[in-house]
MIDOZA-319317 format. One record per atom (N, C-alpha, C): residue in one letter; x, y, z. Coordinates in steps of 0.05 Angstrom, whole numbers, padded with zeros to 5 digits, always signed. Example, Ala and Ser with C-alpha at 12.3 -4.5 7.8 and 13.67 -1.06 7.14 Angstrom:
MIDOZA-319317
a+00264-00114+00156a+00246-00090+00156a+00264-00066+00156s+00257-00045+00142s+00273-00021+00143s+00258+00001+00157
end
This chain:
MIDOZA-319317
x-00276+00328-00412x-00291+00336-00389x-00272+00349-00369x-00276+00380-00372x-00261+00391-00347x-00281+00402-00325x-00274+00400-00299x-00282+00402-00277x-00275+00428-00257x-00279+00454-00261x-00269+00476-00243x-00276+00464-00206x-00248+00458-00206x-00249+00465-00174x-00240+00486-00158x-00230+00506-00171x-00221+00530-00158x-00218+00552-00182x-00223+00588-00166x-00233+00608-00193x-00215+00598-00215x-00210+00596-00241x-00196+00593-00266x-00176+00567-00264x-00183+00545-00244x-00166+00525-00246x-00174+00500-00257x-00184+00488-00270x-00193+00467-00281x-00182+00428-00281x-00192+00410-00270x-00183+00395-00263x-00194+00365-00287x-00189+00350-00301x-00203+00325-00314x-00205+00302-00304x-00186+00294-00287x-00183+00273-00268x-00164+00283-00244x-00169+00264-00232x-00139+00254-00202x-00131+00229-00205x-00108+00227-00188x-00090+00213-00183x-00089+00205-00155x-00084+00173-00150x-00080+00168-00125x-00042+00164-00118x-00036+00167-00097x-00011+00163-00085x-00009+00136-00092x-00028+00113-00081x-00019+00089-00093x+00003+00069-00111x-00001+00098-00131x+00016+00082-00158x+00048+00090-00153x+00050+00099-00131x+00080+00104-00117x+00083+00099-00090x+00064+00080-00084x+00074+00073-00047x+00088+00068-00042x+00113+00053-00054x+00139+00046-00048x+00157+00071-00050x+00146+00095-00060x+00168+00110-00048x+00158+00139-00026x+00173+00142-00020x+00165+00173+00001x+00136+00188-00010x+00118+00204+00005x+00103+00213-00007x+00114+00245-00016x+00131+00258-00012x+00148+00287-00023x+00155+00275-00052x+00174+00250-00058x+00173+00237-00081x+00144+00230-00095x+00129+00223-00083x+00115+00221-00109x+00084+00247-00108x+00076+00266-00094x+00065+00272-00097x+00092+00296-00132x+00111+00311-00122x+00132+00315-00137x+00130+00305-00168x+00124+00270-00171x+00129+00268-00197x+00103+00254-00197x+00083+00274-00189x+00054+00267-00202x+00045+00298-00205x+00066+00316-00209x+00059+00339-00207x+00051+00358-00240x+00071+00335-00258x+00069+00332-00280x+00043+00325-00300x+00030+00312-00283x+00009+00292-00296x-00024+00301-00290x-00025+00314-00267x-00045+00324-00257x-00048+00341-00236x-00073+00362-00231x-00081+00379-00214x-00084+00376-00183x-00100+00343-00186x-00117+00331-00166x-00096+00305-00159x-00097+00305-00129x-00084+00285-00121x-00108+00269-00094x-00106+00244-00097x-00109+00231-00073x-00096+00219-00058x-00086+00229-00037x-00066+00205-00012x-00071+00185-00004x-00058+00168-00009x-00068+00138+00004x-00056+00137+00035x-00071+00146+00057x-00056+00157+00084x-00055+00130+00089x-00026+00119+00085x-00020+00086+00090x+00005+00086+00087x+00024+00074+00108x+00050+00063+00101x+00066+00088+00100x+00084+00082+00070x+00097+00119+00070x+00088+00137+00065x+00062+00134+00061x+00045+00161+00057x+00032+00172+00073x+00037+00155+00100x+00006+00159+00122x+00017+00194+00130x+00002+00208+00137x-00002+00232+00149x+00000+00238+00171x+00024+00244+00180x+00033+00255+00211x+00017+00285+00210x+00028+00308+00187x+00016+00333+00179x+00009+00332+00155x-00007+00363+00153x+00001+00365+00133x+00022+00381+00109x+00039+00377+00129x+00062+00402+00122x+00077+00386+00083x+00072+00359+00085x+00081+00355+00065x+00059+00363+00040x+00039+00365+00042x+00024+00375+00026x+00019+00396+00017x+00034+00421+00039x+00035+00446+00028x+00057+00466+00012x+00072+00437+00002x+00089+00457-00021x+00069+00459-00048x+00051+00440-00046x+00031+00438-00073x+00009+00454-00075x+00003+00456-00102x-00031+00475-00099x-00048+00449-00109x-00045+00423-00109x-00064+00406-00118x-00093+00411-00098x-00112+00400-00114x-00137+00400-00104x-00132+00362-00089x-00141+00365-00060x-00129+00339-00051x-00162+00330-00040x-00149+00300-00040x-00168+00284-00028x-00152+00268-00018x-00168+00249+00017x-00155+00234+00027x-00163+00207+00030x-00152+00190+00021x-00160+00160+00037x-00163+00153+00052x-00174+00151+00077x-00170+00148+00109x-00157+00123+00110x-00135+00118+00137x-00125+00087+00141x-00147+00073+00141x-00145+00053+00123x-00163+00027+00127x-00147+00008+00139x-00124-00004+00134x-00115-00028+00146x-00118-00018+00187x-00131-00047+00201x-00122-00034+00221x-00158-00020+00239x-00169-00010+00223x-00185+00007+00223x-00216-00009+00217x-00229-00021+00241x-00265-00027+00233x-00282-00015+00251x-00301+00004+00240x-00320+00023+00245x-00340-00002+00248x-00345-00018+00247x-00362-00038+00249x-00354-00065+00273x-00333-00054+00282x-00323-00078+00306x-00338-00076+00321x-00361-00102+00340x-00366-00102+00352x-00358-00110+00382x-00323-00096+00379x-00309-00099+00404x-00310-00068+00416x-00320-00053+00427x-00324-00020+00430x-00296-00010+00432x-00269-00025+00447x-00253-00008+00438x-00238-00010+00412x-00242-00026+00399x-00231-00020+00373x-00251-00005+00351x-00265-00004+00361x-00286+00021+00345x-00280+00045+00359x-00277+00043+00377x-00272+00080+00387x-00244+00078+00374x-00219+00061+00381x-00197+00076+00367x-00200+00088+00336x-00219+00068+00324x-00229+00065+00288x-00232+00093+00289x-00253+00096+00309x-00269+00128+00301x-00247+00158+00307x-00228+00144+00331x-00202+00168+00335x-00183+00167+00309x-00179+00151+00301x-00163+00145+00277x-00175+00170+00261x-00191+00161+00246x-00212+00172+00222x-00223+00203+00230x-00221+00214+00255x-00232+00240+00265x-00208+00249+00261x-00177+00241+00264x-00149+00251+00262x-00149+00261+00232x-00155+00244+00211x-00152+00248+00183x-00172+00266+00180x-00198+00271+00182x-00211+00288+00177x-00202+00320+00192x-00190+00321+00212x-00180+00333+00226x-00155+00346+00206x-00141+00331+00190x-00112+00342+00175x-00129+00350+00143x-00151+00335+00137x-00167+00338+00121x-00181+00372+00110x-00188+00378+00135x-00192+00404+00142x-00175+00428+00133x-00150+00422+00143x-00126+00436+00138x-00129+00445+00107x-00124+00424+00090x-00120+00422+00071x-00143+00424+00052x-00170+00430+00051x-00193+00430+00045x-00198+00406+00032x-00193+00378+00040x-00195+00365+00021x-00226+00349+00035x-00236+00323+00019x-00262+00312+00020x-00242+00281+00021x-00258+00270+00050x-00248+00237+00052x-00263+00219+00042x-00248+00197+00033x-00256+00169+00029x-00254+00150+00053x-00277+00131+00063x-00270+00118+00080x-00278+00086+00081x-00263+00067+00087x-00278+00042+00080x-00303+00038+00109x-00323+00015+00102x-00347+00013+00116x-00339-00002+00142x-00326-00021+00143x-00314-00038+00164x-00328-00066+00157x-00328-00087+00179x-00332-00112+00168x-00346-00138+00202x-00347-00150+00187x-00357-00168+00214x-00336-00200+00204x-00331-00211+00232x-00323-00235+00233x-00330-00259+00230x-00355-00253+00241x-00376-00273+00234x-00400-00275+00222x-00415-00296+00213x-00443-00275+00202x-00455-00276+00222x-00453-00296+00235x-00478-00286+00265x-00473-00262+00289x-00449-00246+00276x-00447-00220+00286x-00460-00207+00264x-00462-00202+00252x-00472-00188+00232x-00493-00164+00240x-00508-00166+00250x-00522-00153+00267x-00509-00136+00281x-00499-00146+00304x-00487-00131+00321x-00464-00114+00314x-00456-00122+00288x-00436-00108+00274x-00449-00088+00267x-00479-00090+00251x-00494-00070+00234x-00503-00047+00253x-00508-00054+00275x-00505-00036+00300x-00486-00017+00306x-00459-00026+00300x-00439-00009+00310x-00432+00007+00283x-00438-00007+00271x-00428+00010+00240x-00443+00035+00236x-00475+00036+00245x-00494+00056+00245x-00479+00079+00264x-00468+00068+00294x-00463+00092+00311x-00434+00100+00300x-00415+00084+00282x-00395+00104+00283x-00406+00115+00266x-00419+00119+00240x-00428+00134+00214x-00439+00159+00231x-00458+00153+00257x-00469+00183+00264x-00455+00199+00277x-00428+00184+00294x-00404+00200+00302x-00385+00211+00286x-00379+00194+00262x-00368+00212+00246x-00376+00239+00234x-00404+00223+00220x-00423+00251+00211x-00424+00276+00233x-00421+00279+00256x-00409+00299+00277x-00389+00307+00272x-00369+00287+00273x-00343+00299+00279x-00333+00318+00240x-00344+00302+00230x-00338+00323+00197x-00351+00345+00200x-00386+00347+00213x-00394+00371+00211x-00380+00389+00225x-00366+00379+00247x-00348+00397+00261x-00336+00413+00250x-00316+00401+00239x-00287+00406+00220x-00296+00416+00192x-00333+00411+00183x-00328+00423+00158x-00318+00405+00144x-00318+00378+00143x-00305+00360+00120x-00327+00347+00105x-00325+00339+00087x-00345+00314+00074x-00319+00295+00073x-00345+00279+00077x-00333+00246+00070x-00349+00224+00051x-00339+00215+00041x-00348+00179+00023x-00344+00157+00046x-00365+00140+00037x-00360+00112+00044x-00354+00094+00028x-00337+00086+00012x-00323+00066-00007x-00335+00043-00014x-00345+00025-00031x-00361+00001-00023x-00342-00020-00032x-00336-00045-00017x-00323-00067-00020x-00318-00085-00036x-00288-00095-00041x-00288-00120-00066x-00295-00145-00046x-00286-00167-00065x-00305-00189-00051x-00288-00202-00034x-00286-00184-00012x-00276-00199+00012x-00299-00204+00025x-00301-00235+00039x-00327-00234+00054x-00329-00217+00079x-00354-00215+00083x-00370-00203+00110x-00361-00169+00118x-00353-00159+00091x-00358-00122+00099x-00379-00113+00087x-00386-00099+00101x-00402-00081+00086x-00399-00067+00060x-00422-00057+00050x-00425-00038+00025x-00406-00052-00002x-00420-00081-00006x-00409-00098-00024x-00425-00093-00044x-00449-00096-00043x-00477-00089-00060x-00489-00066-00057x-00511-00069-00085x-00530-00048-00082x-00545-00053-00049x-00547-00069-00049x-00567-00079-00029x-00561-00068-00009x-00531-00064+00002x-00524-00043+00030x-00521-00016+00024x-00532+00005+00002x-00536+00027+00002x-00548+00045+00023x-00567+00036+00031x-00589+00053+00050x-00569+00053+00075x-00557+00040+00086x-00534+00040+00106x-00526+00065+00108x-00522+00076+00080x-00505+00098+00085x-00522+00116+00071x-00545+00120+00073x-00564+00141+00073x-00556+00169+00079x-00550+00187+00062x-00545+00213+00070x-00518+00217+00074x-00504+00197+00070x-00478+00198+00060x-00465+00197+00040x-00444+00211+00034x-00444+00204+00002x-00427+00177-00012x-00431+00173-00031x-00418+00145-00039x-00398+00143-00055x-00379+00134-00057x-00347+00128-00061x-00353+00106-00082x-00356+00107-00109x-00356+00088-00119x-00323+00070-00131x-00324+00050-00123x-00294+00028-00131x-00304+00016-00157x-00301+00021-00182x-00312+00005-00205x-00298-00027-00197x-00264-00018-00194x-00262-00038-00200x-00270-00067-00174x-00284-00053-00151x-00290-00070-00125x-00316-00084-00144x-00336-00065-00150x-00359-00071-00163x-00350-00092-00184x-00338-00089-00199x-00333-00108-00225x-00325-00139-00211x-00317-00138-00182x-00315-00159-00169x-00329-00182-00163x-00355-00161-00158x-00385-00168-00145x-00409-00173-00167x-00400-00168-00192x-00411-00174-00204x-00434-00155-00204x-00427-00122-00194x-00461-00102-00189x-00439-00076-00201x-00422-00076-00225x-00425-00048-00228x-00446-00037-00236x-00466-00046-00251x-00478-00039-00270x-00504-00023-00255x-00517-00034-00229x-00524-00029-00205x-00510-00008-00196x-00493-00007-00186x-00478+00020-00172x-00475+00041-00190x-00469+00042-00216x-00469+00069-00243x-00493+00081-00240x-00515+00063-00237x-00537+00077-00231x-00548+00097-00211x-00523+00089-00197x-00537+00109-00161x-00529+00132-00155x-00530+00150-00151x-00521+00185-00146x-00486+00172-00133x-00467+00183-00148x-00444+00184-00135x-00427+00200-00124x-00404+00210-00117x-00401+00227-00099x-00365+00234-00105x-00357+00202-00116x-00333+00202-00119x-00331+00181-00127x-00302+00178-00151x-00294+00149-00164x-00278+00148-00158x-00267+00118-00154x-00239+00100-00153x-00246+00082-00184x-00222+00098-00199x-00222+00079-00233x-00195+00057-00231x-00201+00033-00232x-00173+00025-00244x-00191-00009-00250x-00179-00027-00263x-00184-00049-00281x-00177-00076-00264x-00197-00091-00275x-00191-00122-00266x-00208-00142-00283x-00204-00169-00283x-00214-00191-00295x-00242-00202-00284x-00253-00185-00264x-00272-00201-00244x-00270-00216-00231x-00233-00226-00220x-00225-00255-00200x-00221-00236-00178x-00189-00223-00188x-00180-00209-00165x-00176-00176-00173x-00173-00163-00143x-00168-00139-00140x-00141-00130-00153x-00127-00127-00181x-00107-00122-00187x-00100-00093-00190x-00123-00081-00190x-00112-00045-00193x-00095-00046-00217x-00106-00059-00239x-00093-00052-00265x-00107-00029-00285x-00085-00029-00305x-00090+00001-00313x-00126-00006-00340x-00133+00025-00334x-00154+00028-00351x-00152+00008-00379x-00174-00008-00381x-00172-00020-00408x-00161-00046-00411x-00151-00054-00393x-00143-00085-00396x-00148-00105-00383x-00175-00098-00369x-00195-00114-00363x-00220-00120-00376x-00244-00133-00354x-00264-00125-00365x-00287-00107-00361x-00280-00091-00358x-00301-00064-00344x-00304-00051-00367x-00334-00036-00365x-00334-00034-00388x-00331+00003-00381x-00312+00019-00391x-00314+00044-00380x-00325+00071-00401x-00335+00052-00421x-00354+00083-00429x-00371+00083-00417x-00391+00061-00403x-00407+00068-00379x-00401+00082-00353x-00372+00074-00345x-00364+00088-00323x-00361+00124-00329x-00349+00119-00360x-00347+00139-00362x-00378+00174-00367x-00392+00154-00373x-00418+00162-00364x-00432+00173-00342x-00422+00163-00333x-00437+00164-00300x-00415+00184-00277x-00390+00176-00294x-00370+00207-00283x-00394+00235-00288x-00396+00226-00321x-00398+00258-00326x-00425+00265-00315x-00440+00245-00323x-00471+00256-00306x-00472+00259-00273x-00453+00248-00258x-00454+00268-00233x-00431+00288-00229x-00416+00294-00249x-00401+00315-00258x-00383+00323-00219x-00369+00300-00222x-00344+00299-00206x-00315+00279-00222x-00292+00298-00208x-00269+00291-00226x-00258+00258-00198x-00259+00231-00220x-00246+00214-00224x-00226+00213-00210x-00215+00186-00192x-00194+00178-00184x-00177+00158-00202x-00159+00160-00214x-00142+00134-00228x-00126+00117-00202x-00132+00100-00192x-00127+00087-00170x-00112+00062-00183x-00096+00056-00201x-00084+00036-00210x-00054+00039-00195x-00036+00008-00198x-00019+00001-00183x+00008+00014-00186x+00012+00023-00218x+00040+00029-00221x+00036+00053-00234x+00051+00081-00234x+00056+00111-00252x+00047+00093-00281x+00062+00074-00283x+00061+00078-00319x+00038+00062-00326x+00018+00048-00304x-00011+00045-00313x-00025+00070-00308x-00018+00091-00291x-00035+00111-00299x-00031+00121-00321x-00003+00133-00339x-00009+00145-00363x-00025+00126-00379x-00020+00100-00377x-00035+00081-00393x-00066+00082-00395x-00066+00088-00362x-00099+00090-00361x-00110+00119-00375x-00097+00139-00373x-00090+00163-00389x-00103+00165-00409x-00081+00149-00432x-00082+00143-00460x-00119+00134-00462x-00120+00113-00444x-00144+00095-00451x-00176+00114-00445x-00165+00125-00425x-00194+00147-00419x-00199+00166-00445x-00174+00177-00459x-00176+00204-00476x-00193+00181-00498x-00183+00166-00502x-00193+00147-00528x-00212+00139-00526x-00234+00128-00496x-00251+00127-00499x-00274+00136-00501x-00260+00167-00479x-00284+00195-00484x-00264+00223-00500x-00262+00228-00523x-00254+00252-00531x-00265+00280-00505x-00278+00284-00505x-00285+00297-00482x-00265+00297-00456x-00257+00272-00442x-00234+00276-00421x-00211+00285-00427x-00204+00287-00451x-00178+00310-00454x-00189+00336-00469x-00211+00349-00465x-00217+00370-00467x-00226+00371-00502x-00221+00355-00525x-00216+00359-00546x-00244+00362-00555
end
């Protein structure tokens, strides 16, 4: 399955920064230059995004992570939601630059008897953002959650939340929750692929969990957008690599 994202350029998957956060992002966007077209930045740590000057020695087709640590669109403290929403208007803002499409997490509540009042604030940053992208011309995802308690977009059940937004599917968050099978089903927008046991979030490589990914791999191709490999280390992505071509002849073009 190849994917044209630009005249005669063709893309089968991406790659997240992730699997090199421990080193500079010039280093690893550099030796992921080898492996793929499509890159995603994990704007975190040594990757976070001052410009985007480091992105323009590349012709990758990019996508961005927005900061999550740090960052709740759903705080029902108003200034930590306005900084959330300055944060996330900055990235979409460098986003622009670069023509790329964001990922963003939903935010979360502290309590459940905030919950509400959380579900409140979460609605008004979603319609301030949805401004501030139409501004800039960006699209964005909303990511849905592993099983940390009390964030949003854990389940099918908090879909409609983000109505008219598009959706960021995490197999391996879902495989958490026990609802991939639920979320494959839903119009998607964008994948995060990488593997786990259904305990914890390990970001291990394709195939050595239990997910089952000729389904995932399914549901790539029927909304016919190119894949994130979001696993922990370079050499679980070739791994995950190996495991995608083998399970769809099709993702390596054959």
């Amino acid at each position: 399955m190849y994917i044209m994202f630009r005249p005669g350029t063709f893309c089968m998957f991406g790659v997240s920064t992730y699997c090199l956060h421990q080193e500079p992002l010039a280093v690893a966007l550099e030796r992921l230059s080898p492996i793929t077209d499509c890159v995603e930045v994990m704007d975190e740590g040594l990757h976070h995004l001052e410009s985007v000057e480091p992105l323009e020695s590349y012709s990758y087709l990019y996508f961005i992570h927005a900061p999550a640590r740090g960052i709740n669109i759903a705080s029902i403290h108003e200034p930590i939601r306005r900084a959330s929403i300055e944060v996330l208007t900055q990235t979409f803002t460098l986003a622009a630059e670069v023509g790329a499409d964001v990922v963003i997490h939903p935010g979360y509540y502290a309590w459940i008897q905030e919950r509400d009042h959380a579900l409140g604030m979460f609605k008004q940053s979603l319609k301030e953002l949805t401004a501030a992208a139409e501004d800039l011309s960006v699209t964005f995802f909303v990511e849905n959650m592993g099983n940390w308690e009390y964030f949003f977009l854990r389940s099918c059940e908090d879909l409609p939340l983000i109505d008219g937004i598009g959706f960021a599917l995490d197999v391996g968050h879902a495989n958490l929750n026990g609802c991939l099978d639920c979320f494959l089903a839903h119009p998607t927008a964008h994948y995060h692929l990488h593997d786990n046991n259904g305990d914890d979030d390990t970001h291990s490589p394709i195939g050595t969990g239990t997910i089952d990914f000729v389904a995932v791999m399914e549901a790539v191709q029927r909304n016919n957008v190119i894949p994130i490999i979001e696993v922990e280390t370079l050499d679980g992505v070739t791994a995950s690599i190996t495991a995608l071509e083998a399970i769809d002849p099709a993702v390596s073009g054959t």
